[in-house]
Structure formats: C-alpha cells, structure tokens
N, C-alpha and C positions, 0 to 999 in steps of 0.2 A: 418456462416458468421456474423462476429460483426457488428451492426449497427455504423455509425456515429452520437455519443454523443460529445458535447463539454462539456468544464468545465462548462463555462456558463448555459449551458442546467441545466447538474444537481445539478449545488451549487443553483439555482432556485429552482429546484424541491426538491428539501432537504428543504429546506425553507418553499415551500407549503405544506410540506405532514405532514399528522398529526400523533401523538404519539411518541411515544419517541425509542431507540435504543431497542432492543431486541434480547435474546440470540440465537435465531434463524437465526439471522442476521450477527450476530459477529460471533458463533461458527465457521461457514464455514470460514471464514479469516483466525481464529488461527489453523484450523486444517490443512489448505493448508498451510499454511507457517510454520508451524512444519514440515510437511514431505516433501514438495518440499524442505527448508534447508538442511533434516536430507539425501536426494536422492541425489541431487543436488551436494552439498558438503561436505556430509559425517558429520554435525556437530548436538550434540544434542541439544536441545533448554532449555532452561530456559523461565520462564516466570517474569517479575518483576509488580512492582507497577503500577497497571489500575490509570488513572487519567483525567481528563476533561481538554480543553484548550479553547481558544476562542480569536483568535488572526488571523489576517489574515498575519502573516509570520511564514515562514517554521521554525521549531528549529535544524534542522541540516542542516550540508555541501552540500548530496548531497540526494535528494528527488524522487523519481519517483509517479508521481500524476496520478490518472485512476478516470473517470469519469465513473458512472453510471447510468441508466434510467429502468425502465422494472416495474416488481414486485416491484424493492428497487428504490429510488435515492442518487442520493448521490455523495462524493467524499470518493476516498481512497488513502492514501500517506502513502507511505515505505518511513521511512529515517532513516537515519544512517550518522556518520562521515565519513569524508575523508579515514580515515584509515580503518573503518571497512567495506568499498565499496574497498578499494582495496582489503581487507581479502577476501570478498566475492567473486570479480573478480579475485582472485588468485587461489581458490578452483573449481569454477566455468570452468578455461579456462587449468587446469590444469598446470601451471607455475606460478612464483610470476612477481606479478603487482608494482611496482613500482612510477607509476604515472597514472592517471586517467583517459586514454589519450581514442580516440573515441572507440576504441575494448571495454577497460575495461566499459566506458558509458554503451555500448552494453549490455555488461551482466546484469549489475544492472537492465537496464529496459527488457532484457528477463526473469530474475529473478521476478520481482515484476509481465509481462505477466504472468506465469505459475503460482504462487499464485493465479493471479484473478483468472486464468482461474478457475483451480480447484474450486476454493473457488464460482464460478459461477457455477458446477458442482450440490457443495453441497446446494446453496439459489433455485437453482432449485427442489431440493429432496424435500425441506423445503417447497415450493409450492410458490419461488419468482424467479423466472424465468427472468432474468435480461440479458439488451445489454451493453457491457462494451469498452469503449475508448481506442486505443494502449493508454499504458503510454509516459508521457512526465517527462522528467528527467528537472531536477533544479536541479541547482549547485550553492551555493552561501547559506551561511547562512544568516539567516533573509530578505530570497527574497520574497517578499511582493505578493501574489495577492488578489486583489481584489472582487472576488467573494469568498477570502476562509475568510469574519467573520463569521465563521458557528463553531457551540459549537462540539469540534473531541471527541470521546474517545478516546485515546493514550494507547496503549497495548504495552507496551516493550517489546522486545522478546531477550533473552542474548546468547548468543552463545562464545566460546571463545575470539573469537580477536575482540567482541565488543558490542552494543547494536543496534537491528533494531528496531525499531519504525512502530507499525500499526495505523494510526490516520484515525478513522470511521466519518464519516460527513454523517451518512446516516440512511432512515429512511423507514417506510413502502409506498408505492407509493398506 
C-alpha cells in the first residue's frame, strides 16, 4: 500500500536531505522505464544527453509528476510532447490516439505508475525503500509549480515517435 506523499512533502524533503544525486538512485528509473517502454509498447529506447535544470516550470506539453519520501525524497516527472503522449497512448491502448482526451491522460499516468513502481522495486534492492504519490498529470507547457525550484537531472529517453524526459529532483533521505 502506497503511503500518502504530496508534492509539497517531498520537493521539502529534497531540499533538506543532504548529498547530491547518485547512481544508485537514478539507475532504477532508467532501467524501469527501458523495459516497462520496451513491455509496454513494444519500443526500444535510446538514451540522449543527461543535463541539469533548475526551473520551476515543466519543459514539455504533457508531464506526469510522482512525489517521493522513504529512503529517497524527491520528485520525479516523465514528460514528453503532445504528440509523443499520444504515441505512447496509442501503443499503450492498442489503437491510435488522436487527441489527448481522459483514456489517453490514463495511460500516460499508468505508464509513468509502472515505471515508479518498478523503479521502487529496484531503490528498494539498492537498500532505499521508498513511499511514492499516484502521479498527477500536467498538461500545459511551462506550467509553473511552485515547490519545483529544485536542481532536476533530466535523462532523455528516445524512442521512435519522440523524446520522454525523466527529470530526478531527488536525493538520499
């Protein structure tokens, strides 16, 4: 059973905790979202250019944000554009998506759920045992909040019909 974390809770606790990102922390993300993609929707992944951000608004269309607390805190947000959330929701739902509309919402944020999940799977093995937030979907480029000035790593992930974005805000609890 997932705890209840809000954003708030852990863009604080990311704040408070000390040291810096670590590969122990990341790896689990990128390996759950390689193979939940490659399961999922049948697509391989690329990886592009790793980069730092520090902005409190989202850089793409449509974002699903998961809050965590436990071993880790932190935030974590999948984003991608319009089109590559319907790519995803078209592979996903087995039919093509056309418009963005509540089903297709759905999958993006079951998609970014089964990432964490996993990827909480794996910070567990790592010996961080973390409670993680259902995801909340944002829609809308440069939607602003407020608790996210927090410094992200940004790990692109390429896939055919687009680019997903993993942006880590999170640190050893």
């Amino acid at each position: 059973m997932l705890a209840k974390v809000t954003v708030d809770e852990a863009a604080h606790a990311a704040s408070q905790a000390p040291g810096t990102v670590r590969v122990e922390l990341v790896g689990p993300f990128l390996e759950a979202a390689a193979r939940v993609i490659q399961q999922e929707c049948g697509e391989p992944v690329g990886k592009g250019q790793l980069h730092r951000v520090r902005s409190p608004q989202t850089s793409n269309e449509v974002s699903a944000l998961i809050a965590i607390t436990g071993g880790i805190a932190g935030l974590v947000i999948y984003s991608m554009t319009s089109e590559t959330a319907r790519g995803f929701a078209s592979r996903m739902m087995g039919e093509p998506v056309h418009e963005l509309d509540l089903m297709a919402q759905s999958a993006i944020a079951e998609l970014a759920n089964i990432i964490t999940g996993q990827a909480g799977i794996g910070l567990e093995r790592n010996g961080f045992p973390s409670d993680m937030s259902p995801p909340i979907l944002l829609l809308g480029k440069g939607s602003s909040i407020a608790t996210l000035n927090l410094t992200r790593l940004v790990v692109p992930l390429v896939v055919s019909f687009g680019q997903f974005n993993i942006d880590l805000a999170i640190k050893e609890a």
